[in-house]
N, C-alpha and C positions, 0 to 999 in steps of 0.2 A: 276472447269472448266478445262477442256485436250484441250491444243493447240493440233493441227492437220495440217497435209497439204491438199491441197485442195483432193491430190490421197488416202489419207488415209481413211477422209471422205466420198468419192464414194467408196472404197472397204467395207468398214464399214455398208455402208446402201446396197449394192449387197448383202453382204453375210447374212445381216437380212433377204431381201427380198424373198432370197432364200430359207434361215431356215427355212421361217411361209409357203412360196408358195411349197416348197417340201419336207421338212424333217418332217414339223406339219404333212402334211395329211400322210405321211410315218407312222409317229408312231401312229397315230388315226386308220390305215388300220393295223398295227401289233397287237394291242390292238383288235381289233373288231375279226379279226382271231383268236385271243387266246381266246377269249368270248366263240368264235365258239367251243370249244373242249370241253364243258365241266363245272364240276364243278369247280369254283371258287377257292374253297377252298383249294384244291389240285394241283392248277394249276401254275407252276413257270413260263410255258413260259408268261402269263398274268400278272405276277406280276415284272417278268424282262421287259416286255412290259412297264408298267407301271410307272417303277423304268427310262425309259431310255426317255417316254415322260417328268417325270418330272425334268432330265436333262434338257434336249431340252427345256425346258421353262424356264426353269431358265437362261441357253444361252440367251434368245430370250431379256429378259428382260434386263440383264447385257447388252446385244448391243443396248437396246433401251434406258437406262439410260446413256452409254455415246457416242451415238449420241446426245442427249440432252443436256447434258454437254459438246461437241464438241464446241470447238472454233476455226473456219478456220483463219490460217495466211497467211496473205498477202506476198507473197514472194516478192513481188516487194519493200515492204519497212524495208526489213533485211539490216542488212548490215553485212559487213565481217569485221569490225574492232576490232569485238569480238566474241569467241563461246557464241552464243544461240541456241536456238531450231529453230532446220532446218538447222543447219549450217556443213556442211562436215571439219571435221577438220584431220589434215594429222599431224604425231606427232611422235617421236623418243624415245623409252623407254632405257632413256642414262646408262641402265646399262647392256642390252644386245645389243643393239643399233639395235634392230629391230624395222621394219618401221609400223606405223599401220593408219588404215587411219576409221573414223567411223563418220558417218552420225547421229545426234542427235535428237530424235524422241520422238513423246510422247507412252506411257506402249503402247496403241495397235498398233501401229506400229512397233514396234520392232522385229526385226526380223536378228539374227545377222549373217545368213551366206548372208544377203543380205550388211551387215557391217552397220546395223540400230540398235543403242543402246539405250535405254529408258533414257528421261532424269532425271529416278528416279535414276538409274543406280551409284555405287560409282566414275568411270570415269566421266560418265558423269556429273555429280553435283562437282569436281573437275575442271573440266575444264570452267565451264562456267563462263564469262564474265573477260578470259583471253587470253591477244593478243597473235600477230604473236613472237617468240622469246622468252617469256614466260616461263622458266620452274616450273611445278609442282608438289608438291609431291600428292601423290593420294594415298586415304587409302582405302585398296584392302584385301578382306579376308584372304590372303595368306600373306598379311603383308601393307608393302610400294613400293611402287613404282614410279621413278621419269621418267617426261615425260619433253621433249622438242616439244612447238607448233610449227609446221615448217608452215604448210599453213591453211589458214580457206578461204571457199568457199562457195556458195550457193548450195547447195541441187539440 
């Protein structure tokens, strides 16, 4: 089960909706054009064709399996007395003392120059389900890293 937020979840079923209503018939009309030239056997743009619809479905399926396993959260019953998922948290890395501030999200929403970090994330799974004042050490590919929570907020 992927917690979600409610925008996550409409962006998630647009962009399927999309993939099967325009990008499917896209690559069934590339595939039927390269049919058109020819022998098969010889034929790359048909097999590049082919190689790029069974992308595309494979896309199609991966966003239908976790729209299914979507589970929308209730933002009204979060609260900010600790980082969870959904929660903006605002936090000081006390050893260069720069300020960073990241929105806690689940894998498909992620997106970090929006500052949305996956709650799979090593920050993210460090910080979670500690308060305001808090500091944390956070194990970071690049080593350690210690954070101070300065604020946590809703989403």
């Amino acid at each position: 089960m992927a917690y979600m937020s409610q925008e996550g979840y409409d962006n998630l079923v647009a962009e399927l909706q999309r993939l099967e209503s325009v990008e499917r018939p896209k690559a069934s009309a590339a595939i039927a054009e390269a049919r058109d030239k020819g022998d098969l056997s010889e034929n790359s743009e048909y097999d590049a064709a082919k190689e790029a619809q069974a992308r595309l479905e494979d896309k199609i399926n991966q966003m239908k399996l976790a729209i299914q396993d979507a589970k929308v959260v209730d933002t009204s019953r979060l609260s900010t007395d600790s980082v969870q998922i959904l929660t903006k948290v605002e936090m000081t890395n006390l050893t260069t003392k720069a300020k960073m501030s990241y929105t806690i999200v689940s894998e498909n929403e992620a997106n970090l120059r929006e500052g949305k970090i996956s709650i799979k994330t090593p920050i993210a799974q460090g910080l979670l389900g500690k308060k305001v004042g808090e500091e944390v050490d956070v194990q970071i590919p690049r080593g350690t890293i210690k954070l101070r929570i300065d604020k946590i907020s809703l989403a």
